[in-house]
N, C-alpha and C positions, 0 to 999 in steps of 0.2 A: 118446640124443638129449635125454634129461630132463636131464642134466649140463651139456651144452650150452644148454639154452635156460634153467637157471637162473643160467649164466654170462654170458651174456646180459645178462640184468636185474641181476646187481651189478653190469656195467659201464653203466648207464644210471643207475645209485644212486650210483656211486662218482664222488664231485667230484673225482679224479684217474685220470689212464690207470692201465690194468692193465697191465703190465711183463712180468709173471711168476707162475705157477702152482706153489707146490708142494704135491704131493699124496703122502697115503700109496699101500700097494699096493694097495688094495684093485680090484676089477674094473671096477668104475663112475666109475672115471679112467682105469685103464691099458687105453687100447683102440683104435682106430684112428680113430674117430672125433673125441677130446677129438684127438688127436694131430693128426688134419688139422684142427681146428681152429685148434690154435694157432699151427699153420704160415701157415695163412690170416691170421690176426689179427696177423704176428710176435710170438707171444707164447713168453717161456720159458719153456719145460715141465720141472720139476726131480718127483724122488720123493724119500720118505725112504729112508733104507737098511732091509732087510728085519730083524724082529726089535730093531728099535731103537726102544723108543719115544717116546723124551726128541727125537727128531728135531723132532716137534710139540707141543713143551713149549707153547710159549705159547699153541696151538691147543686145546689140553686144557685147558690153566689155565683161559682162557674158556670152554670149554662147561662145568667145574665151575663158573665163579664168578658168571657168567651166567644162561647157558640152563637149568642143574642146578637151580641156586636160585630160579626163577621159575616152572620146569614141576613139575619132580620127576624123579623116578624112574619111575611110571609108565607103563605100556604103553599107547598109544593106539594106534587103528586106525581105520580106516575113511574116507570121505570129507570128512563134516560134521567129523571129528577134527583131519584133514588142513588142511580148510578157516580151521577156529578157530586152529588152530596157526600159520596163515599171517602171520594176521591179527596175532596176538599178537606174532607177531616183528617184524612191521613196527614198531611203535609203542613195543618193548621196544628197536629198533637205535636208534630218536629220541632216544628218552630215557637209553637210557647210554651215548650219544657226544655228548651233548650240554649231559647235565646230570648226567650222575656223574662228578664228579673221582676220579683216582687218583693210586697214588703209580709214578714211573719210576725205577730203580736208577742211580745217576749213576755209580758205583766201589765198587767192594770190593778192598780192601787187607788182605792177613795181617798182624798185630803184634803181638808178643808170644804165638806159638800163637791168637789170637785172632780170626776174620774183621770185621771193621770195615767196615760199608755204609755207603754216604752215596745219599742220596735230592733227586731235581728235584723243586721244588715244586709241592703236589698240580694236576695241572690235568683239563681232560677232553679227551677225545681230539679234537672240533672245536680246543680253543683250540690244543693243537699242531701239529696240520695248519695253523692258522692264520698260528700264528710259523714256520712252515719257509720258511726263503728260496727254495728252488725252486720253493715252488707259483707259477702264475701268479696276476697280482692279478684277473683276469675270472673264475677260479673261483674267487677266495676271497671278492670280492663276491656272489658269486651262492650260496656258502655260507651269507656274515652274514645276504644274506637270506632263507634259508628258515629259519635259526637263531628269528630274530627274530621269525618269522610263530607258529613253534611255543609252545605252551602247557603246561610242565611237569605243571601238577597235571590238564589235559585225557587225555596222554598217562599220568600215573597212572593216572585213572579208567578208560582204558580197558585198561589191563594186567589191574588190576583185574576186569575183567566178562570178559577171554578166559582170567584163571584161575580166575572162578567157571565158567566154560561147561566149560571141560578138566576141572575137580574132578566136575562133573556128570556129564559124558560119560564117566570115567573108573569113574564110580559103578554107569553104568548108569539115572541118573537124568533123563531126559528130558522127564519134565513137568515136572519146575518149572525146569529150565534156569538160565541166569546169572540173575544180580541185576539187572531193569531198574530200575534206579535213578536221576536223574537226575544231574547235575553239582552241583547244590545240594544236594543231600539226600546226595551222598557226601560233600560236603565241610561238611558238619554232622555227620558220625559220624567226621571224621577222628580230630578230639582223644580219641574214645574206643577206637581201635581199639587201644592197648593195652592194652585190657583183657582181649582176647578173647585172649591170648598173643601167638604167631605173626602176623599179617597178612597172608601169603602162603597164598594159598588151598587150595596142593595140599600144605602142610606143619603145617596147622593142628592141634594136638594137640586131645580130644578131651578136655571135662573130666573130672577123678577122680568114682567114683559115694562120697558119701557113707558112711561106715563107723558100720553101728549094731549092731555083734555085738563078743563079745569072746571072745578067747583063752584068756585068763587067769580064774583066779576076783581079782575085786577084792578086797586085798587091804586099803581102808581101810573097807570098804561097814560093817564094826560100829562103825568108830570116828567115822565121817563128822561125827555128830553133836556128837561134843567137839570137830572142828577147827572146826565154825562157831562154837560158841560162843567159840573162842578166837579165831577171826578176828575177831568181834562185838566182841569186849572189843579188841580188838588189831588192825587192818587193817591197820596197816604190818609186819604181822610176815611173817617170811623163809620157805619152805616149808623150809628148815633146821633153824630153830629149831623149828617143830611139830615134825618130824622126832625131833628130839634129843627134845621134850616126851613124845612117844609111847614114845621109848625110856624114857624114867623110868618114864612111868606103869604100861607092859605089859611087862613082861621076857620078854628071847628071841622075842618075836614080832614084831618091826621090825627092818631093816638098812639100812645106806648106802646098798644097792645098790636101794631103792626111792624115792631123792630123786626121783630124773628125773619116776617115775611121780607124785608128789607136785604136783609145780613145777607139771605138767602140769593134772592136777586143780585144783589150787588158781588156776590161770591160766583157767582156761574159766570157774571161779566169779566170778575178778571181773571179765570181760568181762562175763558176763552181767549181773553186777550192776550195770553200766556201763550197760548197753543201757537195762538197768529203769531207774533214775535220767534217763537223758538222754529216752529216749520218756515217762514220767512227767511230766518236767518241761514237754514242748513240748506235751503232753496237757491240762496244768492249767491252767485258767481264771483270765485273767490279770482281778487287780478293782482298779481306777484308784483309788488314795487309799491300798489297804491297806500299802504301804511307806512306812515314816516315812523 
Protein backbone atom coordinates (compact mmCIF):
# COMPACT_ATOMS: atom_id res chain seq x y z
CA UNK A 1 0.00 0.00 0.00
CA UNK A 2 3.10 2.32 0.74
CA UNK A 3 4.03 1.97 -3.27
CA UNK A 4 0.77 2.78 -4.03
CA UNK A 5 0.15 5.93 -2.22
CA UNK A 6 3.61 7.23 -2.97
CA UNK A 7 2.53 6.67 -6.60
CA UNK A 8 -0.13 8.59 -5.95
CA UNK A 9 1.62 11.69 -5.09
CA UNK A 10 4.14 11.72 -8.14
CA UNK A 11 1.01 11.75 -10.07
CA UNK A 12 -0.28 14.93 -8.43
CA UNK A 13 3.58 16.34 -8.82
CA UNK A 14 3.79 15.26 -12.20
CA UNK A 15 2.57 18.27 -14.75
CA UNK A 16 2.13 15.27 -17.21
CA UNK A 17 -0.20 11.91 -17.15
CA UNK A 18 1.59 8.90 -16.12
CA UNK A 19 1.42 6.27 -19.14
CA UNK A 20 3.38 3.70 -17.73
CA UNK A 21 5.40 2.00 -14.86
CA UNK A 22 8.54 0.29 -15.23
CA UNK A 23 9.78 -1.41 -12.49
CA UNK A 24 12.53 -3.81 -11.38
CA UNK A 25 11.80 -7.33 -9.49
CA UNK A 26 11.91 -6.44 -6.67
CA UNK A 27 8.61 -7.46 -4.24
CA UNK A 28 7.50 -4.02 -3.37
CA UNK A 29 6.29 -3.63 -7.09
CA UNK A 30 5.67 -7.17 -8.13
CA UNK A 31 2.47 -7.79 -6.18
CA UNK A 32 -1.27 -7.76 -6.59
CA UNK A 33 -1.90 -4.89 -5.29
CA UNK A 34 0.48 -2.10 -7.58
CA UNK A 35 -0.98 -4.75 -10.38
CA UNK A 36 -4.74 -3.86 -9.48
CA UNK A 37 -3.75 -0.57 -9.43
CA UNK A 38 -2.57 -0.04 -12.52
CA UNK A 39 -5.52 -1.78 -14.18
CA UNK A 40 -7.67 0.64 -12.24
CA UNK A 41 -5.64 3.89 -13.36
CA UNK A 42 -5.02 2.23 -17.14
CA UNK A 43 -1.70 2.42 -16.47
CA UNK A 44 1.15 0.09 -18.17
CA UNK A 45 2.70 -2.08 -16.09
CA UNK A 46 6.24 -3.29 -17.69
CA UNK A 47 9.49 -4.93 -15.36
CA UNK A 48 13.04 -5.19 -16.33
CA UNK A 49 14.11 -8.55 -17.22
CA UNK A 50 15.55 -10.71 -14.33
CA UNK A 51 19.53 -10.41 -13.84
CA UNK A 52 19.82 -7.65 -16.19
CA UNK A 53 20.85 -4.56 -14.86
CA UNK A 54 21.50 -1.98 -17.65
CA UNK A 55 17.52 -2.36 -17.95
CA UNK A 56 17.53 0.78 -15.41
CA UNK A 57 20.31 2.50 -16.75
CA UNK A 58 19.11 5.76 -16.70
CA UNK A 59 17.32 5.14 -13.25
CA UNK A 60 20.73 4.34 -11.83
CA UNK A 61 22.49 6.99 -13.49
CA UNK A 62 20.15 9.38 -11.34
CA UNK A 63 20.32 8.01 -8.18
CA UNK A 64 24.30 8.08 -8.56
CA UNK A 65 24.42 11.54 -10.11
CA UNK A 66 21.64 12.85 -7.97
CA UNK A 67 20.50 11.41 -4.93
CA UNK A 68 24.22 9.62 -4.25
CA UNK A 69 25.89 12.95 -4.54
CA UNK A 70 23.57 15.02 -2.31
CA UNK A 71 22.91 12.26 0.49
CA UNK A 72 25.84 10.00 0.55
CA UNK A 73 26.28 6.63 1.21
CA UNK A 74 25.19 6.48 4.50
CA UNK A 75 22.80 4.43 6.36
CA UNK A 76 19.85 6.37 7.82
CA UNK A 77 17.08 4.92 9.85
CA UNK A 78 14.35 5.88 11.77
CA UNK A 79 11.54 8.35 11.68
CA UNK A 80 12.92 11.93 12.20
CA UNK A 81 15.60 10.28 9.27
CA UNK A 82 12.84 9.35 7.17
CA UNK A 83 11.10 12.59 7.79
CA UNK A 84 14.24 14.95 6.84
CA UNK A 85 14.98 12.82 3.83
CA UNK A 86 11.47 13.72 2.79
CA UNK A 87 11.78 16.89 2.98
CA UNK A 88 15.17 17.22 1.25
CA UNK A 89 13.90 15.47 -1.68
CA UNK A 90 11.26 17.67 -2.17
CA UNK A 91 13.36 20.85 -2.78
CA UNK A 92 16.34 18.67 -4.25
CA UNK A 93 13.42 17.49 -7.28
CA UNK A 94 12.85 21.74 -7.66
CA UNK A 95 15.89 22.49 -8.02
CA UNK A 96 17.46 19.91 -10.55
CA UNK A 97 14.64 19.99 -12.80
CA UNK A 98 14.53 23.25 -12.97
CA UNK A 99 17.74 24.78 -12.54
CA UNK A 100 20.30 22.26 -13.51
CA UNK A 101 20.94 21.94 -17.05
CA UNK A 102 22.24 18.97 -18.62
CA UNK A 103 23.64 17.49 -21.42
CA UNK A 104 21.16 14.89 -23.87
CA UNK A 105 22.95 12.41 -26.37
CA UNK A 106 21.68 13.65 -29.81
CA UNK A 107 23.65 10.51 -32.01
CA UNK A 108 26.52 8.35 -31.81
CA UNK A 109 28.05 7.21 -35.11
CA UNK A 110 31.33 4.72 -35.43
CA UNK A 111 34.16 6.28 -37.71
CA UNK A 112 37.21 5.21 -38.29
CA UNK A 113 37.10 2.49 -35.21
CA UNK A 114 36.21 5.57 -33.37
CA UNK A 115 32.68 6.28 -31.57
CA UNK A 116 31.73 9.87 -32.40
CA UNK A 117 28.78 11.59 -29.90
CA UNK A 118 27.05 14.55 -30.66
CA UNK A 119 25.11 16.32 -27.93
CA UNK A 120 21.49 18.76 -27.70
CA UNK A 121 22.18 21.82 -26.17
CA UNK A 122 22.64 21.93 -22.42
CA UNK A 123 19.11 22.56 -21.09
CA UNK A 124 17.07 21.47 -17.92
CA UNK A 125 14.60 19.01 -17.79
CA UNK A 126 11.43 21.81 -17.19
CA UNK A 127 12.91 23.63 -20.50
CA UNK A 128 12.42 20.20 -22.46
CA UNK A 129 9.22 19.26 -21.20
CA UNK A 130 8.48 22.80 -22.11
CA UNK A 131 9.56 22.63 -25.97
CA UNK A 132 7.82 18.96 -26.47
CA UNK A 133 4.97 19.54 -28.87
CA UNK A 134 2.72 17.07 -27.17
CA UNK A 135 2.56 18.63 -23.86
CA UNK A 136 -0.66 20.61 -23.50
CA UNK A 137 -0.36 24.53 -23.45
CA UNK A 138 -2.69 24.63 -19.94
CA UNK A 139 0.05 22.36 -18.26
CA UNK A 140 2.79 24.06 -19.47
CA UNK A 141 1.34 27.47 -18.24
CA UNK A 142 0.71 26.21 -15.07
CA UNK A 143 4.30 24.87 -15.25
CA UNK A 144 6.01 28.42 -16.14
CA UNK A 145 4.21 29.34 -13.36
CA UNK A 146 5.22 27.61 -10.52
CA UNK A 147 8.94 27.67 -12.40
CA UNK A 148 8.65 31.41 -11.81
CA UNK A 149 7.32 31.59 -8.34
CA UNK A 150 10.41 29.28 -7.24
CA UNK A 151 13.76 30.88 -5.81
CA UNK A 152 17.09 28.99 -6.69
CA UNK A 153 19.47 30.07 -4.12
CA UNK A 154 15.97 29.61 -1.31
CA UNK A 155 15.79 26.12 -2.59
CA UNK A 156 19.92 25.95 -2.13
CA UNK A 157 19.74 26.98 1.40
CA UNK A 158 17.32 24.68 2.09
CA UNK A 159 19.08 21.47 0.47
CA UNK A 160 21.72 22.77 2.40
CA UNK A 161 20.17 22.61 6.14
CA UNK A 162 18.40 18.84 5.22
CA UNK A 163 22.08 17.78 4.59
CA UNK A 164 23.38 19.44 7.64
CA UNK A 165 20.30 17.65 9.62
CA UNK A 166 21.13 14.04 7.69
CA UNK A 167 25.08 14.55 8.47
CA UNK A 168 23.92 15.12 12.11
CA UNK A 169 21.45 12.42 12.26
CA UNK A 170 23.89 10.19 10.66
CA UNK A 171 26.35 11.19 13.42
CA UNK A 172 24.40 10.55 16.03
CA UNK A 173 24.59 14.09 16.92
CA UNK A 174 21.32 15.52 18.05
CA UNK A 175 21.96 18.58 19.99
CA UNK A 176 23.32 20.60 17.84
CA UNK A 177 21.16 19.57 14.83
CA UNK A 178 21.25 21.40 11.34
CA UNK A 179 22.54 24.83 10.84
CA UNK A 180 19.73 27.36 11.78
CA UNK A 181 21.02 29.93 9.71
CA UNK A 182 19.08 32.27 8.04
CA UNK A 183 18.87 33.24 4.21
CA UNK A 184 21.09 36.22 4.64
CA UNK A 185 23.80 34.85 6.60
CA UNK A 186 23.87 31.81 4.18
CA UNK A 187 24.32 33.84 1.38
CA UNK A 188 27.16 35.93 2.93
CA UNK A 189 29.34 32.61 3.48
CA UNK A 190 28.53 31.57 0.01
CA UNK A 191 31.59 33.20 -1.59
CA UNK A 192 33.67 31.31 1.04
CA UNK A 193 32.49 27.92 1.02
CA UNK A 194 35.21 26.89 -1.08
CA UNK A 195 37.30 27.04 1.14
CA UNK A 196 36.00 24.49 3.57
CA UNK A 197 36.79 21.81 0.37
CA UNK A 198 33.59 19.83 -0.33
CA UNK A 199 30.26 21.91 0.27
CA UNK A 200 28.11 19.03 0.44
CA UNK A 201 27.48 18.20 3.85
CA UNK A 202 27.64 14.36 4.08
CA UNK A 203 30.88 14.23 1.78
CA UNK A 204 32.86 16.97 3.60
CA UNK A 205 36.51 15.78 4.01
CA UNK A 206 37.95 16.41 7.32
CA UNK A 207 41.10 18.54 7.67
CA UNK A 208 44.77 16.89 7.62
CA UNK A 209 46.05 17.14 11.51
CA UNK A 210 49.19 19.19 11.22
CA UNK A 211 52.76 17.17 11.08
CA UNK A 212 55.39 18.09 13.65
CA UNK A 213 57.56 14.73 14.00
CA UNK A 214 60.01 13.37 11.71
CA UNK A 215 61.06 10.24 10.21
CA UNK A 216 64.16 11.00 9.17
CA UNK A 217 67.26 12.39 10.93
CA UNK A 218 67.64 15.96 9.20
CA UNK A 219 70.02 15.76 7.08
CA UNK A 220 71.05 19.70 6.69
CA UNK A 221 70.25 20.51 10.58
CA UNK A 222 74.76 20.91 10.94
CA UNK A 223 74.85 22.85 7.84
CA UNK A 224 71.63 24.97 8.32
CA UNK A 225 73.68 27.66 9.34
CA UNK A 226 75.88 28.08 6.00
CA UNK A 227 72.68 27.93 3.83
CA UNK A 228 71.35 31.14 5.63
CA UNK A 229 74.20 32.80 5.36
CA UNK A 230 74.40 32.17 1.80
CA UNK A 231 70.67 32.86 1.11
CA UNK A 232 71.69 36.46 3.20
CA UNK A 233 74.31 37.21 0.75
CA UNK A 234 72.22 35.61 -2.29
CA UNK A 235 68.16 35.27 -1.94
CA UNK A 236 67.67 34.61 -5.51
CA UNK A 237 69.79 31.66 -5.43
CA UNK A 238 68.23 28.14 -6.56
CA UNK A 239 68.05 25.23 -3.85
CA UNK A 240 70.30 23.66 -6.75
CA UNK A 241 72.91 25.52 -6.60
CA UNK A 242 73.25 25.42 -2.45
CA UNK A 243 72.85 21.91 -3.33
CA UNK A 244 75.83 21.71 -5.73
CA UNK A 245 77.68 24.55 -2.88
CA UNK A 246 77.40 21.80 -0.08
CA UNK A 247 78.66 19.11 -2.49
CA UNK A 248 81.99 21.28 -2.89
CA UNK A 249 82.18 22.27 0.57
CA UNK A 250 81.62 18.66 2.45
CA UNK A 251 82.64 15.52 0.37
CA UNK A 252 80.62 12.30 0.18
CA UNK A 253 78.03 13.63 2.54
CA UNK A 254 75.38 15.28 0.19
CA UNK A 255 73.40 13.74 -2.93
CA UNK A 256 70.90 14.63 -5.83
CA UNK A 257 68.71 12.69 -4.24
CA UNK A 258 68.30 15.22 -1.34
CA UNK A 259 67.30 18.37 -3.76
CA UNK A 260 63.59 17.69 -3.16
CA UNK A 261 64.29 17.69 0.73
CA UNK A 262 66.12 21.10 0.15
CA UNK A 263 63.64 23.10 -2.20
CA UNK A 264 61.29 21.99 0.46
CA UNK A 265 63.21 23.56 3.48
CA UNK A 266 64.43 26.41 1.77
CA UNK A 267 60.65 27.08 0.57
CA UNK A 268 59.05 27.16 4.12
CA UNK A 269 62.17 29.66 4.91
CA UNK A 270 61.14 32.18 2.56
CA UNK A 271 57.37 32.01 3.08
CA UNK A 272 58.27 32.65 6.55
CA UNK A 273 60.24 35.29 5.78
CA UNK A 274 57.57 36.76 3.68
CA UNK A 275 54.98 36.53 6.38
CA UNK A 276 57.76 38.46 8.71
CA UNK A 277 58.33 41.33 6.17
CA UNK A 278 54.59 41.85 5.08
CA UNK A 279 53.16 41.62 9.04
CA UNK A 280 56.26 43.90 10.06
CA UNK A 281 55.41 46.22 7.55
CA UNK A 282 51.50 46.62 8.27
CA UNK A 283 52.73 46.61 12.07
CA UNK A 284 55.01 49.84 11.50
CA UNK A 285 54.06 53.15 12.38
CA UNK A 286 53.37 54.97 9.64
CA UNK A 287 54.99 59.10 10.42
CA UNK A 288 53.31 61.70 7.72
CA UNK A 289 56.41 63.85 6.16
CA UNK A 290 59.05 61.02 6.85
CA UNK A 291 59.01 59.93 2.79
CA UNK A 292 60.75 62.35 0.69
Amino acid sequence: MLVVEGLKRIQRQMPVPVLGIDSDNDGAFINDTLASYCQQEKITFTRSRAYHKNDQAWIEQKNGAVIRRTIGYGRLSGIVAGQTLAQLLQFLRLYVNCFQPSFKLRERIRQAGRMKKTYHPPATPCERLLGHPLMEKSAKEALRKQVIELDPVALLHRIRQGQSALAALGQGDLGNGPERQSLNEFLAKMPEMWRSGEVRATHRTEPGKERHWRTHEDAFAGVWADLLLWLQHNPDCTAKSLLHRLEENYPGRFHTGQLRTLQRRIGEWRQSMARTLILEGVSAPIVIGSVL
